[in-house]
mmCIF entry with sequence, helices, sheets and N, C-alpha, C, O atoms, coordinates in Angstrom:
data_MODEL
# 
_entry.id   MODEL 
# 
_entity.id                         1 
_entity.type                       polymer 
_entity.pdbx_number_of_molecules   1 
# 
_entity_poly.entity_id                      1 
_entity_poly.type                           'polypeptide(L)' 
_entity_poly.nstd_linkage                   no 
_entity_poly.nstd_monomer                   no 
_entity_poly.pdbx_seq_one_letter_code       
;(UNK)(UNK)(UNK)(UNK)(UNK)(UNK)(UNK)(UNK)(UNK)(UNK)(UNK)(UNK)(UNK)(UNK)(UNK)(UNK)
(UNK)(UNK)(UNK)(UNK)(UNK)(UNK)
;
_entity_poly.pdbx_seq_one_letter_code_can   XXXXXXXXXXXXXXXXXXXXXX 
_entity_poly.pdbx_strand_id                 A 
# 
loop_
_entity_poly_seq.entity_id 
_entity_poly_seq.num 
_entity_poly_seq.mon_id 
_entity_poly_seq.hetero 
1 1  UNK n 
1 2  UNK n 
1 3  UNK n 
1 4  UNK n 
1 5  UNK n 
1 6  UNK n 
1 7  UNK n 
1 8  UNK n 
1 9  UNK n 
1 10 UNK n 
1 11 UNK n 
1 12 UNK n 
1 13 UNK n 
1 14 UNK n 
1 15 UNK n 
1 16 UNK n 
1 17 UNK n 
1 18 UNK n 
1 19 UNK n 
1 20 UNK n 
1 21 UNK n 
1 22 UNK n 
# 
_struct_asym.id          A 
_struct_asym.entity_id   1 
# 
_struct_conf.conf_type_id            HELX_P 
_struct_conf.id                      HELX_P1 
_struct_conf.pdbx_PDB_helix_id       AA1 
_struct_conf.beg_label_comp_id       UNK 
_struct_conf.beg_label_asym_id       A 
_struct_conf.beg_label_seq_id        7 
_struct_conf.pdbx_beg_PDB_ins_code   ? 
_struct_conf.end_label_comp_id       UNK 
_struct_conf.end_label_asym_id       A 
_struct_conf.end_label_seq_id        20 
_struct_conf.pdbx_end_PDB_ins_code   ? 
_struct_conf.beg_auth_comp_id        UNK 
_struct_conf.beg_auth_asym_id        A 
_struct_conf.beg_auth_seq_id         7 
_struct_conf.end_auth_comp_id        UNK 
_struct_conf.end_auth_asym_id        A 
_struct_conf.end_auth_seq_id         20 
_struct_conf.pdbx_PDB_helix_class    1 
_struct_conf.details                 ? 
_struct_conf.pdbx_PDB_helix_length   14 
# 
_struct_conf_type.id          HELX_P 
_struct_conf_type.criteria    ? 
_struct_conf_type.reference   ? 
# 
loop_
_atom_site.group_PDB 
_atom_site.id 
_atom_site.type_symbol 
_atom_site.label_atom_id 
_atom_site.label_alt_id 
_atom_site.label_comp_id 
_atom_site.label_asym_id 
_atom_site.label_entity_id 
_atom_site.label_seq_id 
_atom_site.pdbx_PDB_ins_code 
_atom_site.Cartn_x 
_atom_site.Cartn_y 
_atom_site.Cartn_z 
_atom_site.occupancy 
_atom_site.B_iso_or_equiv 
_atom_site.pdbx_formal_charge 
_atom_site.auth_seq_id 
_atom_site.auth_comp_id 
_atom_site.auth_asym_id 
_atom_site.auth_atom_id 
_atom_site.pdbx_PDB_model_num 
ATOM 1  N N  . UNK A 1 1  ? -111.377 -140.083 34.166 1.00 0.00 ? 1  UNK A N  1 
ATOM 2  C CA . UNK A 1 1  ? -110.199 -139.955 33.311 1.00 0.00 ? 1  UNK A CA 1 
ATOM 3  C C  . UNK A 1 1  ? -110.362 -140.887 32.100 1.00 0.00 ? 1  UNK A C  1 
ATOM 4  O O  . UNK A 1 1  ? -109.778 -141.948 31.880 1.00 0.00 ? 1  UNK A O  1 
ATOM 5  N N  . UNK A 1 2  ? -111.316 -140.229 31.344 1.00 0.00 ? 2  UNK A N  1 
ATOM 6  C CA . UNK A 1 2  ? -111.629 -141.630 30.068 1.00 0.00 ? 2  UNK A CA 1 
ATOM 7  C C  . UNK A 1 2  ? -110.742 -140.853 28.907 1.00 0.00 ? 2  UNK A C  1 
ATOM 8  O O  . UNK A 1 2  ? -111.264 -140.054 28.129 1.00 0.00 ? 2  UNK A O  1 
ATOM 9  N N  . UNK A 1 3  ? -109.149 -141.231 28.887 1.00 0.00 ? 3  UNK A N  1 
ATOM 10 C CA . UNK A 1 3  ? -108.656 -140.435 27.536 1.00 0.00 ? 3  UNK A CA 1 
ATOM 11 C C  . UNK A 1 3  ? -107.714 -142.266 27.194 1.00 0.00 ? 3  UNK A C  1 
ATOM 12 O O  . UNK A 1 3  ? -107.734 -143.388 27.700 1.00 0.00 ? 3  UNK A O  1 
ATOM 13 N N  . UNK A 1 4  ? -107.124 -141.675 26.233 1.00 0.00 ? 4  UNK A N  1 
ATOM 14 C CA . UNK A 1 4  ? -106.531 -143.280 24.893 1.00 0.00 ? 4  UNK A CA 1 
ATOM 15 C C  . UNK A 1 4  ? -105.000 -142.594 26.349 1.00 0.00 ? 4  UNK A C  1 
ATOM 16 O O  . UNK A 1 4  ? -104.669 -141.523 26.857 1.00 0.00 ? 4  UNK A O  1 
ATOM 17 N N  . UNK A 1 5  ? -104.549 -144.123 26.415 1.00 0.00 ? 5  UNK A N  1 
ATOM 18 C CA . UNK A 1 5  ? -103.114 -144.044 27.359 1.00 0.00 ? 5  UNK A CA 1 
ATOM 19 C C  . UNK A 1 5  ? -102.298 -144.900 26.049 1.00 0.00 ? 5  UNK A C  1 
ATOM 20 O O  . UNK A 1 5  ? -102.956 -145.568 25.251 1.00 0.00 ? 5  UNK A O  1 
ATOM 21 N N  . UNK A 1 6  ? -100.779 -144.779 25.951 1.00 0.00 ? 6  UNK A N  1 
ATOM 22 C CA . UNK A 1 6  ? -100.532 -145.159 25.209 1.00 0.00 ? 6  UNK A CA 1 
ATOM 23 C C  . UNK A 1 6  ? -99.599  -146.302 26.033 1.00 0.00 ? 6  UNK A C  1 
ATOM 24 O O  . UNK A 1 6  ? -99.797  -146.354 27.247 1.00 0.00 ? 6  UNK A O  1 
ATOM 25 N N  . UNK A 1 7  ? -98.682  -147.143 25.508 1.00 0.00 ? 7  UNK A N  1 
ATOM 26 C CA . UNK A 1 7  ? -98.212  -148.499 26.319 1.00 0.00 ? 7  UNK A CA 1 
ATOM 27 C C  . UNK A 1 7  ? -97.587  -148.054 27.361 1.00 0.00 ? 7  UNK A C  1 
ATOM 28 O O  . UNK A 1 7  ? -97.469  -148.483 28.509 1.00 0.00 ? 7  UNK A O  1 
ATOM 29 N N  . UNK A 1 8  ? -97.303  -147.380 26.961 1.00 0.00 ? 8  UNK A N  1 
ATOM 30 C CA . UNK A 1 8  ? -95.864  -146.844 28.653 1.00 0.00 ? 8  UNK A CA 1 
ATOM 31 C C  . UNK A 1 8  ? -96.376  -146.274 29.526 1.00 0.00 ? 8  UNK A C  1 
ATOM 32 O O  . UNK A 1 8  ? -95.847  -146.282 30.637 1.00 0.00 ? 8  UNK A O  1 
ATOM 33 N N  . UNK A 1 9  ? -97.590  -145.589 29.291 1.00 0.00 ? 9  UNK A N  1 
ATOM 34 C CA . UNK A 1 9  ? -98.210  -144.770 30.493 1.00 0.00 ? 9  UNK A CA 1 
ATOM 35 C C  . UNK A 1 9  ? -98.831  -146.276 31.016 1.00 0.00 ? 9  UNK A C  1 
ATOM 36 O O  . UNK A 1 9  ? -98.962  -146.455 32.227 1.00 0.00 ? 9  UNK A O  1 
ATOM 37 N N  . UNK A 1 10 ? -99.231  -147.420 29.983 1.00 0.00 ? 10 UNK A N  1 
ATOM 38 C CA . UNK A 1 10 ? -100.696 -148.170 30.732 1.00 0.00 ? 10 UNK A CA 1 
ATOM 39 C C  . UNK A 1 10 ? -99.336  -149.031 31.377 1.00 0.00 ? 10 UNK A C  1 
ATOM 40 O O  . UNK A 1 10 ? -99.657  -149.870 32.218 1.00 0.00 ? 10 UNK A O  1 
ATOM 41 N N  . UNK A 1 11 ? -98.219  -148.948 31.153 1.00 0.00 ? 11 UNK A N  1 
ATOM 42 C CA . UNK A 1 11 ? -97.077  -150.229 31.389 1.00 0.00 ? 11 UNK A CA 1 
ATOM 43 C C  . UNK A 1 11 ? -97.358  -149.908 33.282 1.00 0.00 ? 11 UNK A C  1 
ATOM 44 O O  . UNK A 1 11 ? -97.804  -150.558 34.227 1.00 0.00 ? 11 UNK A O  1 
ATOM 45 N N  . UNK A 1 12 ? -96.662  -148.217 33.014 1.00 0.00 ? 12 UNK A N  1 
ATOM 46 C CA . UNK A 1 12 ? -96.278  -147.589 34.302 1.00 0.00 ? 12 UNK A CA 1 
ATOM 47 C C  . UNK A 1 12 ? -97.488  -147.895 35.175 1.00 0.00 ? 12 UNK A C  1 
ATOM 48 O O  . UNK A 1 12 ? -97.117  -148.305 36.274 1.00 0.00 ? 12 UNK A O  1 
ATOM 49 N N  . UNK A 1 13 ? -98.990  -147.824 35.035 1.00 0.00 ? 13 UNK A N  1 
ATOM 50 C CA . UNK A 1 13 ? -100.163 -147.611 35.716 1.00 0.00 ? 13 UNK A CA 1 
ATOM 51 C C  . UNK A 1 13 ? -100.040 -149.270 36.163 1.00 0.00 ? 13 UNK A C  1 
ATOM 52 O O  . UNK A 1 13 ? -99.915  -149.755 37.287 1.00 0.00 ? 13 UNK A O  1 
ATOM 53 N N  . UNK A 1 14 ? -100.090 -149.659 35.379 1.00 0.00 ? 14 UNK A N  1 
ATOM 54 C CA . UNK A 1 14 ? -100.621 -151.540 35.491 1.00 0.00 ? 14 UNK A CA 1 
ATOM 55 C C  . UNK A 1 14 ? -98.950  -151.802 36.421 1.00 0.00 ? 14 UNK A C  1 
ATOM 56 O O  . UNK A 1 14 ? -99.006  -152.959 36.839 1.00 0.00 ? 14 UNK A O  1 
ATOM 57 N N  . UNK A 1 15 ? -97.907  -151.311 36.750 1.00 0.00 ? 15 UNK A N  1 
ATOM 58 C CA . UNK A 1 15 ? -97.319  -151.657 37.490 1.00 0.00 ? 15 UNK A CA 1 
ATOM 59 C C  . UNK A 1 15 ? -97.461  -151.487 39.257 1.00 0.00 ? 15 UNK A C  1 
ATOM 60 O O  . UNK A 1 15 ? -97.159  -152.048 40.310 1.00 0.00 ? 15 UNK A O  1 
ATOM 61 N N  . UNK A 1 16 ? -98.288  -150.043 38.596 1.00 0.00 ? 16 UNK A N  1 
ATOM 62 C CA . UNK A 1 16 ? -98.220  -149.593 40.222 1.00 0.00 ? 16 UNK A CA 1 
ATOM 63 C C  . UNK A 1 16 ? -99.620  -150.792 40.777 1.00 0.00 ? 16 UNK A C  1 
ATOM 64 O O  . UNK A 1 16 ? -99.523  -151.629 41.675 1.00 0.00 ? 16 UNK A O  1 
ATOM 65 N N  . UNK A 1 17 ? -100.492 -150.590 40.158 1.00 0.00 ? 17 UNK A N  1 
ATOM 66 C CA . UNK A 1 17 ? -102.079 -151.566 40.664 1.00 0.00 ? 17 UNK A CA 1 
ATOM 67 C C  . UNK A 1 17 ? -100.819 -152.863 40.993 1.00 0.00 ? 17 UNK A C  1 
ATOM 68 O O  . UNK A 1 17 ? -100.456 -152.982 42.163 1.00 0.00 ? 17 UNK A O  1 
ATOM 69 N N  . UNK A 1 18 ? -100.324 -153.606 40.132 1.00 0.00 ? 18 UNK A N  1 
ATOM 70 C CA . UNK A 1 18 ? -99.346  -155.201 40.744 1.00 0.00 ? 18 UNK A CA 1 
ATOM 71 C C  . UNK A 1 18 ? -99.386  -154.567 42.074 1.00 0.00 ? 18 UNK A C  1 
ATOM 72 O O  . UNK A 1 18 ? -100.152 -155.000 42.935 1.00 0.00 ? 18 UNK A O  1 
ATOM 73 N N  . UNK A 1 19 ? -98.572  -153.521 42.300 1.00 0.00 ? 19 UNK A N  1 
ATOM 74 C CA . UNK A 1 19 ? -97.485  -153.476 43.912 1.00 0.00 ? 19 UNK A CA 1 
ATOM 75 C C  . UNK A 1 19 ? -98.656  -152.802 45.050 1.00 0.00 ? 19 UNK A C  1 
ATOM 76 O O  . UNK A 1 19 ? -98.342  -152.532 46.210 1.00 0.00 ? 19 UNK A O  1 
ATOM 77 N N  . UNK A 1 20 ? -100.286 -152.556 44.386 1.00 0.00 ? 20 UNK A N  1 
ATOM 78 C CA . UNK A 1 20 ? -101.447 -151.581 44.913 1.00 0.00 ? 20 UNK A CA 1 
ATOM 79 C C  . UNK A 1 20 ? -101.930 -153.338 45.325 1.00 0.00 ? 20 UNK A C  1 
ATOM 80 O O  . UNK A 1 20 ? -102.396 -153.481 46.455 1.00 0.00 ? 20 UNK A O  1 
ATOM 81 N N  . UNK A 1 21 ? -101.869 -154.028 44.844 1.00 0.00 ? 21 UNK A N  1 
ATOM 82 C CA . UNK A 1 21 ? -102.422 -155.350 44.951 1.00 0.00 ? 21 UNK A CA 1 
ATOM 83 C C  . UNK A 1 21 ? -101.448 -156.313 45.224 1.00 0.00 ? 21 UNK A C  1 
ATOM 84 O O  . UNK A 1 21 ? -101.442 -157.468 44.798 1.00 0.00 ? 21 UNK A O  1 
ATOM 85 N N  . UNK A 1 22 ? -100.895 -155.957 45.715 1.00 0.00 ? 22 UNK A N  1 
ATOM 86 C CA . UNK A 1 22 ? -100.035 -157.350 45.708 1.00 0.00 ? 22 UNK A CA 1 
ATOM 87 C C  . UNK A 1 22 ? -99.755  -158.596 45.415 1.00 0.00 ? 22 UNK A C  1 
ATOM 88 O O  . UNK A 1 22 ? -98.719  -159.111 45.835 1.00 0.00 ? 22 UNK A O  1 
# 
């Protein structure tokens, strides 16, 4: 999945990895 994410998609992604990682 190599495409440009813009802040809110990378906000939403980089939140779930926090709660994927605890």
């Amino acid at each position: 999945m190599m495409q440009l994410i813009t802040p809110d998609c990378y906000a939403e992604f980089a939140s779930e990895l926090k709660e994927m990682h605890g």
